[in-house]
C-alpha positions in Angstrom: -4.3 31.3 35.5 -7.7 30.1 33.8 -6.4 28.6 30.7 -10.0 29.0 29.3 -10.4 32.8 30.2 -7.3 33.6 28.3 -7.9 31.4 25.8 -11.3 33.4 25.3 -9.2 36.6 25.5 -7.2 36.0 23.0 -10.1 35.0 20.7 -11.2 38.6 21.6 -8.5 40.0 20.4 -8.1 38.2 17.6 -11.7 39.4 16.4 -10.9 42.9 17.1 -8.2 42.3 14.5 -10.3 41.2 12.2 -10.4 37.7 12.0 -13.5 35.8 10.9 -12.4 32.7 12.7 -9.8 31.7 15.1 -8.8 28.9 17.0 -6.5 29.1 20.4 -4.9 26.0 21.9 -3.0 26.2 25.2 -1.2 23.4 26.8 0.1 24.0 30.6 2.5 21.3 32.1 4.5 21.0 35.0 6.5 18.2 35.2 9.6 17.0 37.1 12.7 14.7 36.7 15.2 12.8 38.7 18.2 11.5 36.5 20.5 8.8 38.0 23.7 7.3 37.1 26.0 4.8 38.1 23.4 4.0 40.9 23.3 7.5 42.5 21.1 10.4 41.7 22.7 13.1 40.5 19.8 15.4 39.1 16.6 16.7 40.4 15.1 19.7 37.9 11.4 20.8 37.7 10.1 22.4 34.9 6.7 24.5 34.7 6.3 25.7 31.1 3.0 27.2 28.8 2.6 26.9 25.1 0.2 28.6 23.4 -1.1 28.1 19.5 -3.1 31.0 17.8 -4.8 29.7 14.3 -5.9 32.8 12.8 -8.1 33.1 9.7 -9.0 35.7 7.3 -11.4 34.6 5.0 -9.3 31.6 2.9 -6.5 32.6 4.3 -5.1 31.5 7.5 -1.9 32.1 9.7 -0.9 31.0 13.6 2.0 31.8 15.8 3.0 31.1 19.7 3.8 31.9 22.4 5.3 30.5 26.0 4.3 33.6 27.8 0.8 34.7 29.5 1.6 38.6 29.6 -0.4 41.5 27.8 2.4 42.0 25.7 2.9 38.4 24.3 -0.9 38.0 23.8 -1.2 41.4 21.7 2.0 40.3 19.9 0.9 36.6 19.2 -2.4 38.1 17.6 -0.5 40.5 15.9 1.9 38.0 14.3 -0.9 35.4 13.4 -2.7 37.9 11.5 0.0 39.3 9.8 1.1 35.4 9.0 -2.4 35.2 7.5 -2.8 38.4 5.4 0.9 38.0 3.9 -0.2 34.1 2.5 -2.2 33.0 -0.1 -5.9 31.9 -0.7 -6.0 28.0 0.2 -7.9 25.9 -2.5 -8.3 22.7 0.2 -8.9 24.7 3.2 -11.6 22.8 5.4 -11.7 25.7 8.0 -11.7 25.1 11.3 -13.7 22.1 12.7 -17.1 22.8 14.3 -17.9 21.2 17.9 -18.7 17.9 17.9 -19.3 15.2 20.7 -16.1 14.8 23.2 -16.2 11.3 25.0 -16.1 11.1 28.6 -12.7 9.7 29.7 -11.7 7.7 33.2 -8.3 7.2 34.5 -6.9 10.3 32.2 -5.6 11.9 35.8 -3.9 10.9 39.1 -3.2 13.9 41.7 -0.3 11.7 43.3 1.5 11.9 39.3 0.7 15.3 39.1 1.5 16.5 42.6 4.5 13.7 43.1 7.4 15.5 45.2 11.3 14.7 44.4 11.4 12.4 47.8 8.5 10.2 46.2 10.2 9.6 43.0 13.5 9.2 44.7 11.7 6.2 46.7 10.7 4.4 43.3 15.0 5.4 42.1 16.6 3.4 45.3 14.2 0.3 44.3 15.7 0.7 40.7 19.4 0.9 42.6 18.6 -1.7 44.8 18.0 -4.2 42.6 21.0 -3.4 40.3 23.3 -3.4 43.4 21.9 -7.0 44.6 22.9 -8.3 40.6 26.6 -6.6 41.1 25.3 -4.3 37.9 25.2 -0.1 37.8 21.9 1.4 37.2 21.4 4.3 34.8 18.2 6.4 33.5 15.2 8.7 34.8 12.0 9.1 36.7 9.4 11.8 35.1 6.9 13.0 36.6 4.2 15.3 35.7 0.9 16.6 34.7 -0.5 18.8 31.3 -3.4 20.4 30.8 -4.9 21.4 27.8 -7.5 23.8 26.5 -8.6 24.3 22.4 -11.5 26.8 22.6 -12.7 28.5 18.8 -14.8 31.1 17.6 -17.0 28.1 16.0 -17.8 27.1 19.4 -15.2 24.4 20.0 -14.7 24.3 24.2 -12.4 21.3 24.9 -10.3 20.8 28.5 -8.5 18.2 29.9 -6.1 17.5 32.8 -3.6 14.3 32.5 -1.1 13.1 34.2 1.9 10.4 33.4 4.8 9.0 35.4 7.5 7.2 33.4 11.0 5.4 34.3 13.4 4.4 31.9 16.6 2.4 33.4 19.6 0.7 31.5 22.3 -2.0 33.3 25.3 -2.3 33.0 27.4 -4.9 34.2 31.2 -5.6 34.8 31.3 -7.8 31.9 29.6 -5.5 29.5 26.4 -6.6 29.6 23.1 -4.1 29.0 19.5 -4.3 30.6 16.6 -2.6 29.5 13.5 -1.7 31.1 11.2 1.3 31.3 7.1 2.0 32.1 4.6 4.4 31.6 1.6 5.0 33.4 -0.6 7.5 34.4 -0.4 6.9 38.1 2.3 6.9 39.6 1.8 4.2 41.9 1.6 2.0 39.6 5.2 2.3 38.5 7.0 -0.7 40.3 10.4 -0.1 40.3 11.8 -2.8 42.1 10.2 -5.2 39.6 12.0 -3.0 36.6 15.4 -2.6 38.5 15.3 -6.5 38.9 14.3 -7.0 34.7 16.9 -4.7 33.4 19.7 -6.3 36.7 18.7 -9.9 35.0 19.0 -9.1 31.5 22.5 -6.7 31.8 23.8 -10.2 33.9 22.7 -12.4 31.4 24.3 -10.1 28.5 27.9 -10.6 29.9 30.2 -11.7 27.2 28.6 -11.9 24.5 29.8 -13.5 21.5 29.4 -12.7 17.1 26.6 -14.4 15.4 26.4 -14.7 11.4 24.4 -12.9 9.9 21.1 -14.4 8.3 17.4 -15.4 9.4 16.3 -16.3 12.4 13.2 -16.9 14.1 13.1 -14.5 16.9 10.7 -13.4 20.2 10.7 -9.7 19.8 10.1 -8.8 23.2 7.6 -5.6 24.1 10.1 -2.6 23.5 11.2 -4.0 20.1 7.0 -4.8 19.2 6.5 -0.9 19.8 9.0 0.0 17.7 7.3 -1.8 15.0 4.3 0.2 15.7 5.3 3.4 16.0 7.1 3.5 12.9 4.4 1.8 11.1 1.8 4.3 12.6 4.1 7.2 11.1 4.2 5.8 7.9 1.4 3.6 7.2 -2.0 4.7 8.8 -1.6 7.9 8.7 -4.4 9.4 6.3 -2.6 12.6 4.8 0.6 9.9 3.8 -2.3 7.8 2.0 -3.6 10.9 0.3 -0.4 11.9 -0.9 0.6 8.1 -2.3 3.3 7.9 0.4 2.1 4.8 2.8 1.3 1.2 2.3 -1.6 1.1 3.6 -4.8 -0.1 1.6 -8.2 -0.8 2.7 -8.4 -4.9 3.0 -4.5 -5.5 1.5 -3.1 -7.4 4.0 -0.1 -6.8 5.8 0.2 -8.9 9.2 -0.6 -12.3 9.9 -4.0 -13.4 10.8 -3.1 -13.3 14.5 -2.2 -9.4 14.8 -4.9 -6.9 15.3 -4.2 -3.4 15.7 -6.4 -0.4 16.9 -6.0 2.9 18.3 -8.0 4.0 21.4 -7.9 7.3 23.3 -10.4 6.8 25.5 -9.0 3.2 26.7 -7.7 3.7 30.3 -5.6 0.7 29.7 -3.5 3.3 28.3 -2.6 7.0 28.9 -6.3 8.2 28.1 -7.0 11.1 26.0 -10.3 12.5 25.1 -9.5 14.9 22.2 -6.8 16.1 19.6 -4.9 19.4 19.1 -8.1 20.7 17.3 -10.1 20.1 20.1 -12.2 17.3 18.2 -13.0 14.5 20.2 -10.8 11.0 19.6 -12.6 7.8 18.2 -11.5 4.5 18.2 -9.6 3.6 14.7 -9.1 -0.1 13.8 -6.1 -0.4 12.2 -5.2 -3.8 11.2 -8.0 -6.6 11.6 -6.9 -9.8 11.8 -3.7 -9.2 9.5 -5.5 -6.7 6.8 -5.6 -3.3 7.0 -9.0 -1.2 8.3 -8.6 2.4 8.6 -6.7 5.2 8.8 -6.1 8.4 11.3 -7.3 11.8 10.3 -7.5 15.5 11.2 -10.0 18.0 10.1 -8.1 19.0 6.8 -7.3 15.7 5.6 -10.9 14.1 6.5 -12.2 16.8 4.7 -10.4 15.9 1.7 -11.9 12.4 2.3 -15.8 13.9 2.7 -15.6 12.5 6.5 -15.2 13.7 10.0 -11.9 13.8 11.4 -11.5 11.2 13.7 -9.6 13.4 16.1 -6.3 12.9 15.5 -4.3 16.2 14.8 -1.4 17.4 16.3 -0.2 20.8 17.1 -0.1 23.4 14.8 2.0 23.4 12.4 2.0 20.3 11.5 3.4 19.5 7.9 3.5 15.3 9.2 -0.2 15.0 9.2 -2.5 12.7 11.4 -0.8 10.3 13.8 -2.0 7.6 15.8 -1.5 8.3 19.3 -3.1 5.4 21.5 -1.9 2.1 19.7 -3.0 -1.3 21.0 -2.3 -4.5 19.7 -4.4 -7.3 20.9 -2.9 -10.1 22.9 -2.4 -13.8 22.1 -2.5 -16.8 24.4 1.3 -17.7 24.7 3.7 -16.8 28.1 7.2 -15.3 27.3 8.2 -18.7 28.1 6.4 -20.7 25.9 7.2 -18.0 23.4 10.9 -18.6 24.0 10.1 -22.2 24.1 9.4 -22.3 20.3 12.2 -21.6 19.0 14.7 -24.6 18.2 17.5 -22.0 17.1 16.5 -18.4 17.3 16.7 -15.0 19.1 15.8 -13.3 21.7 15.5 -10.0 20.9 15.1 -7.0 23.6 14.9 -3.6 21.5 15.5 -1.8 18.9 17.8 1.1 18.5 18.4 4.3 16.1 15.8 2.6 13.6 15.0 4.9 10.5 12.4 4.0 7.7 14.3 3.9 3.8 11.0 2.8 2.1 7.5 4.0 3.6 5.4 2.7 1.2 7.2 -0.8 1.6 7.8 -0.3 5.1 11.2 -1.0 5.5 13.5 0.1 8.5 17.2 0.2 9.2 18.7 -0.3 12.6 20.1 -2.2 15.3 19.5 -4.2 18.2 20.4 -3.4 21.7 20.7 -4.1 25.7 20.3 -7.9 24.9 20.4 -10.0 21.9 20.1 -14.0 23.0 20.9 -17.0 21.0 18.3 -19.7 21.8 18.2 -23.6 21.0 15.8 -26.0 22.0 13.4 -23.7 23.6 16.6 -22.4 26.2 18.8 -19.5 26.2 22.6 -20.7 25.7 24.3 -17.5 25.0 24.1 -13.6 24.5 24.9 -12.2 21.4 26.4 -9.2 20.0 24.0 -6.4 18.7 23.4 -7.0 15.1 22.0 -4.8 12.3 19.4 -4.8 9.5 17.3 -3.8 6.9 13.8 -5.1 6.9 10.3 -4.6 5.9 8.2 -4.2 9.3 5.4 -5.9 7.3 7.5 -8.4 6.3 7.8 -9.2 10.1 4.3 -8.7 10.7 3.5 -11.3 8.4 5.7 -13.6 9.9 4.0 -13.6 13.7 3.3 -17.5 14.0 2.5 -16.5 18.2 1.6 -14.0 20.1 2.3 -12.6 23.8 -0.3 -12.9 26.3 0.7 -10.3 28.6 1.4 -6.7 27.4 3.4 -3.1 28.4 2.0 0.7 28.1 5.3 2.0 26.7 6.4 5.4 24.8 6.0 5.4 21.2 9.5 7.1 19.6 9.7 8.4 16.2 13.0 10.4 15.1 14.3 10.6 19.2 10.7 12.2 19.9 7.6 10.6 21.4 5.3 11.5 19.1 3.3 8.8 18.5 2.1 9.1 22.6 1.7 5.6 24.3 1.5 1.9 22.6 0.2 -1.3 24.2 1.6 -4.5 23.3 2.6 -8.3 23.8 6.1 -9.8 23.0 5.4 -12.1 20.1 7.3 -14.9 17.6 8.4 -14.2 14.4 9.2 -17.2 11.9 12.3 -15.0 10.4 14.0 -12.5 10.8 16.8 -11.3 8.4 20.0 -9.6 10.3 23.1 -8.5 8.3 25.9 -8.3 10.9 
């Protein structure tokens, strides 16, 4: 179906109901997955699914509903539902209305037809690579290969006309060895050809190996490498909390135009039109994204905003809403951090006793505004001395200030990974770019 003809019709509809101004979204993705475990496949599902977001408004009043179905019925009920949602709340004080049409940047690299098209066989191909390698280290392989494509159409009665088509392919794999090691690895990317899974398979084989037997640490600082999937972590949750503009405007985030909260050698932006990443060229309110500098050079910049809090602020949103409803506000969706100069090894190398540090795992902010986190660490904790790994360690906990560890970056990675950003077991926060990078200390408690 033309997602932009029935958006139009429901717009239609919506008038003849009397709406003075409306706003349809409708995201269409088909996407696939191959789940393995213990090195053998044991799932293959495909799923082909249709969500679609009615904003209806009555005056200063406004409602929405959804739908996942295309039908007559479901589009007279989803009008009828948003209008009756709007006429039963009431008047809004702050209510920007809906954004008018504004320029939409032109985006490369958002789309590959062999991600969107990619059969079971082809993903299986990239699996055995991921098998291969874990049966050459004497280690099982577990995780999944998704593949797929959305597209996405927000059309309005105040002449907003915004369509894309992406793609992504990403594989996630743990190890496990005989000796109870773990091995993490996992990709994003938006072809996917450019998933090696050999080259993962043999990262998470190595690290699961060289987890075997791991033995207790005390608790207490170190200096540690955070490696990729622990730096996006520290991102994602600092995104959520920090530089998003409607926790600012409610006295709920750290973040402060010029305080500074990083060291001097971490910059931090937010790009949807960067094909370095998954590419995007406009939000959920069809408004087209803009680059956002974040941190510069340790202090923070800007912040991430949608029509209702930019409004609020007397600016233009800088096209970064998510769907409707959305009670969590503005998020950045396209993190980068900037690289440094330093290999993993010479990373590594710097430590005289420290830790290298994989990811982490079930982390959960206690203090936004301070930006402190709970969790743990996991699939691969090492101690190091004298610039060399001597032993793995067992995972440890703790309860830091993300911006405390920011601040303490003394190197950064030169080389970076395109990886999910997680918040609360959901990838909300899209994909992050970033280096490995050293950390003077690093406060565990068991």
């Amino acid at each position: 179906m033309n997602l932009e003809r029935y958006a139009d019709r429901v717009l239609e509809t919506a008038r003849r109901h009397g709406a003075t101004d409306a706003e349809v979204s409708v995201e269409a993705r088909v996407a696939a997955l191959t789940r393995f475990a213990n090195s053998e496949i044991h799932q293959s599902v495909a799923e082909d699914t249709v969500r679609v977001t009615l904003r209806y408004v009555h005056g200063r009043r406004y409602g929405m509903a959804a739908t996942g179905r295309l039908d007559d019925a479901a589009l007279e009920s989803l009008v009828e539902r948003a209008s009756a949602n709007a006429r039963s709340t009431a008047e809004s004080d702050d209510w920007p209305g809906l954004p008018e049409p504004g320029p939409i940047p032109e985006v490369t690299g958002a789309y590959a037809a062999s991600t969107g098209e990619a059969t079971a066989e082809r993903r299986v191909e990239t699996v055995r690579e991921v098998v291969a390698a874990a049966d050459a280290a004497g280690v099982a392989a577990f995780g999944s290969f998704t593949t797929g494509a959305v597209t996405t159409a927000v059309i309005s009665t105040r002449g907003v006309r915004a369509v894309q088509t992406r793609s992504d392919a990403w594989l996630v794999t743990v190890h496990m060895s005989p000796g109870g090691g773990t091995g993490y690895a996992e990709t994003c990317a938006v072809d996917v050809a450019d998933v090696d899974g050999a080259a993962l398979g043999r990262e998470a084989a190595g690290k699961a190996r060289a987890d075997d037997h791991a033995v207790d640490l005390a608790p207490g600082e170190y200096p540690v490498v955070l490696e990729e999937y622990a730096v996006v972590d520290l991102l994602a949750k600092l995104g959520r909390c920090g530089f998003n503009a409607l926790a600012a405007q409610e006295g709920q985030s750290f973040a402060a135009p010029g305080l500074r909260v990083a060291s001097d050698l971490v910059t931090v932006w937010d790009d949807g039109t960067d094909p370095a990443g998954l590419p995007t060229a406009f939000d959920h309110e069809g408004v087209g994204k803009e680059r956002v500098s974040l941190i510069d050079r340790g202090r923070c910049v800007g912040l991430v905003h949608d029509t209702r809090t930019a409004a609020r602020a007397g600016i233009r949103s800088t096209g970064h809403a998510l769907p409707a409803p959305n009670p969590v506000g503005p998020l950045p969706t396209n993190m980068f951090m900037a690289p440094g100069a330093s290999t993993r090894e010479e990373l590594v190398g710097r430590l005289d006793r420290g830790l290298l540090v994989t990811r982490f795992y079930y982390t959960n902010p206690v203090n936004p505004k301070r930006g402190i986190v709970t969790g743990v660490t996991r699939d691969g904790v090492f101690l190091v001395e004298h610039g060399e790994i001597v032993s793995p360690a067992r995972d440890l906990r703790f309860s830091v200030s993300y911006l405390d560890v920011l601040r303490g970056v003394t190197a950064v990675g030169k080389e970076r990974k395109t990886l999910r950003g997680w918040y609360g077991g959901v990838s909300v926060l899209g994909d992050i770019t970033v280096p490995a990078v050293l950390v003077d200390s690093f406060r565990f408690s068991g």
